[in-house]
N, C-alpha and C positions, 0 to 999 in steps of 0.2 A: 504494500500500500504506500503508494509517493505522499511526501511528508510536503505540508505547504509551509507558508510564511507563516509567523507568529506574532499575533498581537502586540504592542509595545505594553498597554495593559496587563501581565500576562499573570499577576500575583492576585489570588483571592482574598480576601481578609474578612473574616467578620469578628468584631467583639462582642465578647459575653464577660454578663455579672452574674455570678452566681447562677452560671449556667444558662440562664436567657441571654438570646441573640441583643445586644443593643442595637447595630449598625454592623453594614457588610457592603463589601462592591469591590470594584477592581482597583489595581493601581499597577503605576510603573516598575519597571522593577527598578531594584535599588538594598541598600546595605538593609538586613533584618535588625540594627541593632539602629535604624533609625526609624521603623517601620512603626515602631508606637506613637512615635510623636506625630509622624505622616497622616495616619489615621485616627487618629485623636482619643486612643485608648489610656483610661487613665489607671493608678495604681490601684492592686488589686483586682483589675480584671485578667482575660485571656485571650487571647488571637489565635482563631484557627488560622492557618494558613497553606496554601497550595502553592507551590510554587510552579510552573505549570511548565509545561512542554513538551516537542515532540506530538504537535500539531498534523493533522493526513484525515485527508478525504475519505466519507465512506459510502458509497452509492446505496441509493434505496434498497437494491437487494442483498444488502451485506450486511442492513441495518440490526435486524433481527439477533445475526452470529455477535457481532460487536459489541453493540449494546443488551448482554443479556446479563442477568444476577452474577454472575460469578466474577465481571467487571463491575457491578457497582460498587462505588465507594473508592475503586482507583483509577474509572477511566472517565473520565469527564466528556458533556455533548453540547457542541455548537450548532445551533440551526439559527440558520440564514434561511431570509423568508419575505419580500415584498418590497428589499432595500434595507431589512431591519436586521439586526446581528442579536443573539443573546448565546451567553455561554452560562452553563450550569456546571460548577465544580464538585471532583467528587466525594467533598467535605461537605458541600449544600446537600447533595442526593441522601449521603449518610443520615445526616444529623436529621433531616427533615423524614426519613425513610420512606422514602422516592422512590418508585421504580422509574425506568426509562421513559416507558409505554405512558405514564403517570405526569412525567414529566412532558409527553409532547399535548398527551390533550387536557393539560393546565394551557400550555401554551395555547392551543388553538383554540381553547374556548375564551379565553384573555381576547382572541384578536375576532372570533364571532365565525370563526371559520371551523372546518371541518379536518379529522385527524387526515383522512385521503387526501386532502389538499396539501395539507404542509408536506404529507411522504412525495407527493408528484411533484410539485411543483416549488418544496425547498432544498434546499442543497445542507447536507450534515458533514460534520467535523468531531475526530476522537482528538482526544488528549489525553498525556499523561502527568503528574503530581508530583512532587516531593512533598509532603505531608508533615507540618511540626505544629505546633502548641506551644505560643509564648507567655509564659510565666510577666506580668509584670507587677515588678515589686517596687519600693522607694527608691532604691538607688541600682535598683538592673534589672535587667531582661535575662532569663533563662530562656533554652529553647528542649523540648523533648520531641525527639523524635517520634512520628506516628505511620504505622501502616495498615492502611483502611480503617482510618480511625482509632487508633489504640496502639500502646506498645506491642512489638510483637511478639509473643510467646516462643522462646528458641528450643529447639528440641533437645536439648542438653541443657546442661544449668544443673536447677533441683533435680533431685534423687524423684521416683516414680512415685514412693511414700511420701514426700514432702508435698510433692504436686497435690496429690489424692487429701493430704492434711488440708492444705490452701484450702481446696474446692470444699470439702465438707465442711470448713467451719465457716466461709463463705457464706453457705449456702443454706446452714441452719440458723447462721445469726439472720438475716435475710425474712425467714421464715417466720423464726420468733417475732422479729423487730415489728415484723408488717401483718401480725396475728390479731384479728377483732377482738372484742371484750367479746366477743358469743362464742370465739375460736375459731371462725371464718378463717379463710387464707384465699390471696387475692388469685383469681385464675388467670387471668389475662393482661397485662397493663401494660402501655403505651409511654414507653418515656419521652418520645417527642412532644406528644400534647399533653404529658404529666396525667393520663386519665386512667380508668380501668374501661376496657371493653366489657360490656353489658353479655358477649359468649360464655359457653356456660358447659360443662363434661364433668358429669360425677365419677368416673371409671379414673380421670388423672386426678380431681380430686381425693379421692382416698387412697391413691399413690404415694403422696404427697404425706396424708397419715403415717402408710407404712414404713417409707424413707425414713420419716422424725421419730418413728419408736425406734427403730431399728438402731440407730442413732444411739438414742439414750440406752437402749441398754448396752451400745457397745462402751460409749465413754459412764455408766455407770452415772448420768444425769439427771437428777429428779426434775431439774428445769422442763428437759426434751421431753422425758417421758408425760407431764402435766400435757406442754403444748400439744403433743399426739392425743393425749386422751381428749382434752377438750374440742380439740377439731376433727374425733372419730365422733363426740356428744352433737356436733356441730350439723356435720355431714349423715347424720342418723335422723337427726332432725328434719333437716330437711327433705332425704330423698327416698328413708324408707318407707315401703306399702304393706301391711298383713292381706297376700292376695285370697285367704281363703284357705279350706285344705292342710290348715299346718304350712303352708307356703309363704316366703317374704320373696319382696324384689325391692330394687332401686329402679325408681318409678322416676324417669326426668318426659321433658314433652315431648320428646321423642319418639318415646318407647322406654322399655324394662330389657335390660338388658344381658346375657349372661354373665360378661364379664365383667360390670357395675356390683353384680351379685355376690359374684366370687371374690374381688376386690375387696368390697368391705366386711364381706368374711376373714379375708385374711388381713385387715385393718386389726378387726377385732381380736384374733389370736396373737400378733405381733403387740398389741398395744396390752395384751392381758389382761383384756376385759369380758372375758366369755364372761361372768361372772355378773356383772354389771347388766351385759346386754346378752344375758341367757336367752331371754326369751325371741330376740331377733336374731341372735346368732341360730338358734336352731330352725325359725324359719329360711331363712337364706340358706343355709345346707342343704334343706327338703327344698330348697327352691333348684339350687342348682342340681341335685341330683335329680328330679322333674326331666331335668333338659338334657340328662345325659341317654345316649343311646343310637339306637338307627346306624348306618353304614358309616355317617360320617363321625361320629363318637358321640357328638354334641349336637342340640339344636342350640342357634344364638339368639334369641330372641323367645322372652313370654309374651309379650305382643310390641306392636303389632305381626301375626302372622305372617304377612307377607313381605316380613323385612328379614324373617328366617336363611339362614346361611350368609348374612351379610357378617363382613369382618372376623370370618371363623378363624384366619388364621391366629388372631391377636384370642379370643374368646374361649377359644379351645383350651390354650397353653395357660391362661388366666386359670379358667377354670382346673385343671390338671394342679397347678401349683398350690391351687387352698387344698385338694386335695391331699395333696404329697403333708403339706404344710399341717393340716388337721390326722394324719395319718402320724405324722414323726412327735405330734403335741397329744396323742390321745386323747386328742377332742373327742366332747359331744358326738354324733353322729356321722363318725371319720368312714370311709367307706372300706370296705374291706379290699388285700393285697390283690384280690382277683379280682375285684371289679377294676379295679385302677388298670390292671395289666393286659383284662378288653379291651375298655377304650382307648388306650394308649397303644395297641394295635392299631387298630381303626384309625384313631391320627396319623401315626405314623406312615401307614400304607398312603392314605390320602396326600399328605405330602411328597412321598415320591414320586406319586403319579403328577403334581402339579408344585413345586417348589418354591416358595413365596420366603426373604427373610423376614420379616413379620412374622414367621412361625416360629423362628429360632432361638430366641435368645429367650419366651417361658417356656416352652416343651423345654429347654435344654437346663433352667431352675429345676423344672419340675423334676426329669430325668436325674440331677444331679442328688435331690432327695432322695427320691423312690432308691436309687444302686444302695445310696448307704444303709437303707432300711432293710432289702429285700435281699441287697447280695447279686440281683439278677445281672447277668452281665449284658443283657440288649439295652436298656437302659445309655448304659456307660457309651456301647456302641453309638447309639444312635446319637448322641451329644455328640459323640468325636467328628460322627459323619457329618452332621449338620455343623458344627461348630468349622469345619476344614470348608466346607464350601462357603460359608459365610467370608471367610477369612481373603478373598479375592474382588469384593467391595470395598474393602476399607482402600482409601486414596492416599500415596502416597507420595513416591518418587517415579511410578510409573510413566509419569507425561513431565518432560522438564516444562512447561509455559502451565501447570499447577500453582496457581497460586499458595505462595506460602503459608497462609492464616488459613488454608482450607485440609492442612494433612494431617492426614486423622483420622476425620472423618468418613461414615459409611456413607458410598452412595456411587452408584453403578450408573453412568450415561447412556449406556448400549441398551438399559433396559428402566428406561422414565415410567414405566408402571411400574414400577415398585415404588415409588412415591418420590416426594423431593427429599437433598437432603435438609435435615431438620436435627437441632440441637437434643431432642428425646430419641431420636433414630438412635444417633451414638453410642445416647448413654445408658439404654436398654441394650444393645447390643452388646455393650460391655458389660453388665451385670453379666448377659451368658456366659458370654467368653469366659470372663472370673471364676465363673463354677466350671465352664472346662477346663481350666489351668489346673483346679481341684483335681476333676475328675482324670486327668491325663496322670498325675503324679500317682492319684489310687492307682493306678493300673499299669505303673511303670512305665510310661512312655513321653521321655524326659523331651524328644523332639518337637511333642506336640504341646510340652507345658510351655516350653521356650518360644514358638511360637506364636501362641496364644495370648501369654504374657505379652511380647514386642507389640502385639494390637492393642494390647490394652495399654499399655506406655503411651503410642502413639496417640492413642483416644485420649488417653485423659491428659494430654498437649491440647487436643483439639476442643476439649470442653473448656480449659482454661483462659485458652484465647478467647471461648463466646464469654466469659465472666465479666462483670463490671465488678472491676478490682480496686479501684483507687481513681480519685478524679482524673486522673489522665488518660480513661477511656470512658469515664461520665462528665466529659466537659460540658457537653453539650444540655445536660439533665439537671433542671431545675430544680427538682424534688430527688434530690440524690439517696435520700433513706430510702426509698421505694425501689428503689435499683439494685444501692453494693449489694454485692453474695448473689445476686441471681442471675442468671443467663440467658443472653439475645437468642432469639430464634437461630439465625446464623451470623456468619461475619457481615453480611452485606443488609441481615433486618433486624433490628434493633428491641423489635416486641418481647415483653417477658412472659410466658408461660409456665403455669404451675406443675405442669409434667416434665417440661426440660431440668426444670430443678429438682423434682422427686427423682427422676432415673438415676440422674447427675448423683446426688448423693446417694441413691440405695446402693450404684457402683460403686461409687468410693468406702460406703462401709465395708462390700464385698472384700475390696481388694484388701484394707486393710486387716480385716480378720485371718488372710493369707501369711 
């Protein structure tokens, strides 16, 4: 792609206080250590800044490849369009949490025109960044380094436990911090507009529980343990149903779901509250064993009926794991070693025949339980098999033009049905793998713990870079208590969700019981 001329403008700047934007626009270039006074930022605030470059043409039909998610946030868009010039840097697209697509029909509905018109009839420009954060204090300017927003996460440095420390106390203070007086914990939240999204999932909700018990009873925390209880009291409230029959569900507007079901079942056994919520723990067991059966192991759905078979991969392995879970606790109404070892047939086979990671990392919890229980060796088997095919998603060094804040992470290009990548992808994938490191060492097979482990290193690199760790990748966030310890969607989108941060730590507790 031939590289054009460059703007004399060519430096981005916006100032922030306290994390809101004051003023932003272009300027000349020129020394950074006079760049405060230039732009009339006073002590105490901060200057994103771009330094831009490496300006080239990108034809309409190039648009798509160029400007897609895995460039935003380092490659900036120029549209020229009717005599009129605007550039969008890729410290605006971040901070604002811009898509491309987002950014043209802002543009064209500004100008009263149509997305089809600007694509035919303007002419577009990529650019590249140097990326820093000016510290301005009384008497200097500091500069920190940023890539896509944030320091970069190096793959060396801390030890793989220290990382795993970071991320879970991150990520529980996080939890506590931002916990209601009813025990609520937020699902969604928006650090660009400082709001919560009014979306709503009980299944990553009492994920979320399970993480923060898990939690406390590894560091022996009365703190953790309280916050789990009162957000299991929280989440009972809210979404459980007596459907009748001896039967309970988690009832959202949805639908009832199985693995909502199974979930707060095993909300309730990790948080050691069978006791408390006897009487809903034992319907939600009769609720999910209701749903176990038929060719495929499980049906996913108590209604509506005809959303049955939807998300069995994820619902199946849900369910399987309260099972293993209430099996290893001699719970209440734990299901007996031959029932488990049916339907765990029946998964199994179904998976071969159709392969989906989404099935891997609970069938491979749950597998990790059931061997140490039972002894059986398919069990062990099948974690290893699924655990080895997962193991060629995760991104690494395979492609040099891989962005470096993206390795780590799972997520297969060759095959976009399997979903995007997403900061919970990761970090549920990683809880399996953990329990295959386990389970390889049971079994003597040191090549595949060695393995296994390097993914998990690598992941949990890849979950620390989504972290908002310190204001120098929450410059931008107004409401920065609502942020530190919890993790962006990805590098390039900024939203916090309450499942990226349940996986995130239930991993790290894994790994660290290792």
């Amino acid at each position: 792609m031939p590289s054009t001329s460059q703007p004399e403008d060519a430096i981005w700047y916006c100032v922030r206080v306290r994390g809101a934007a004051d003023h932003a626009g272009w300027v000349r270039t020129g020394q950074l250590s006079e760049l405060p006074a230039l732009v009339g930022a006073g002590k105490g605030s901060v200057i994103e800044v771009c330094l831009t470059t490496d300006y080239r043409a990108v034809p309409p039909g190039r648009f798509r490849r160029v400007f897609c998610n895995r460039n935003r946030g380092l490659v900036g868009l120029e549209v020229t369009f009717r005599g009129e010039t605007v550039r969008y840097a890729p410290l605006r697209m971040l901070t604002s949490n811009l898509r491309f697509r987002r950014v043209l029909e802002l543009f064209a509905r500004a100008r009263g025109v149509s997305i089809r018109d600007v694509m035919e009839n303007g002419r577009f420009r990529a650019f590249s960044s140097r990326q820093l954060l000016l510290h301005v204090r009384t008497d200097s300017v500091s500069a920190t380094e940023l890539y896509r927003g944030g320091p970069l996460v190096l793959a060396g440095g801390r030890s793989s436990r220290e990382r795993a420390e970071d991320l879970a106390a991150g990520i529980s203070s996080w939890m506590v911090r931002n916990q209601s007086a009813d025990g609520g914990l937020p699902y969604k939240y928006w650090p660009s507009r400082g709001t919560e999204s009014p979306a709503d999932n009980a299944i990553r909700r009492f994920l979320a529980c399970v993480a923060l018990a898990r939690l406390g009873e590894l560091r022996g925390s009365v703190e953790l343990r309280d916050a789990a209880r009162r957000n299991l009291r929280f989440n009972l409230r809210r979404y459980f149903r007596d459907l009748g029959d001896g039967r309970g569900a988690i009832v959202e507007r949805t639908g009832a779901k199985l693995g909502a079901a199974a979930l707060a079942g095993l909300a309730i056994l990790e948080s050691r509250a069978t006791g408390e919520f006897q009487s809903e723990f034992g319907m939600l067991a009769a609720g999910v064993d209701s749903l176990a059966g038929g060719k495929e192991g499980f049906r996913t759905f108590f209604f509506p009926p005809e959303r049955n078979g939807s998300n069995w991969n994820f619902y199946s392995g849900e369910a399987l794991l309260f099972w293993a879970e209430a099996m290893r606790r001699d719970a209440p109404f734990a299901p007996s070693p031959e029932r488990v070892a049916e339907i765990f047939a029946r998964c199994s086979e179904r998976h071969r025949r159709a392969r989906n990671p989404a099935f891997v990392p609970w069938h491979t919890q749950a597998c990790a339980l059931l061997f140490r229980q039972t002894g059986r060796r398919e069990y062990a088997e099948f974690a290893l098999e699924m655990s080895d095919w997962l193991l060629s998603m995760q991104q690494w060094d395979e492609r040099p033009d891989l962005p470096l804040d993206l390795r780590g992470r799972f997520y297969d290009p060759r095959r976009p049905d399997f979903g995007p990548p997403h900061a919970s992808s990761t970090a549920v994938y990683l809880e399996g793998l953990t329990d295959a490191i386990a389970i390889a060492r049971e079994v003597g097979d040191a090549t595949r713990a060695a393995a296994y482990r390097r993914a998990v290193e690598r992941g949990l690199r890849s979950l620390r870079q989504l972290q908002f760790r310190d204001r120098n990748d929450a410059f931008y966030v107004s409401k920065a208590a609502r942020v530190m310890g919890a993790l962006r969607t990805e590098a390039y989108d900024n939203a916090v969700r309450i499942d990226s941060a349940a996986h995130a730590l239930a991993a790290t507790v894994k790994f660290l019981k290792l």
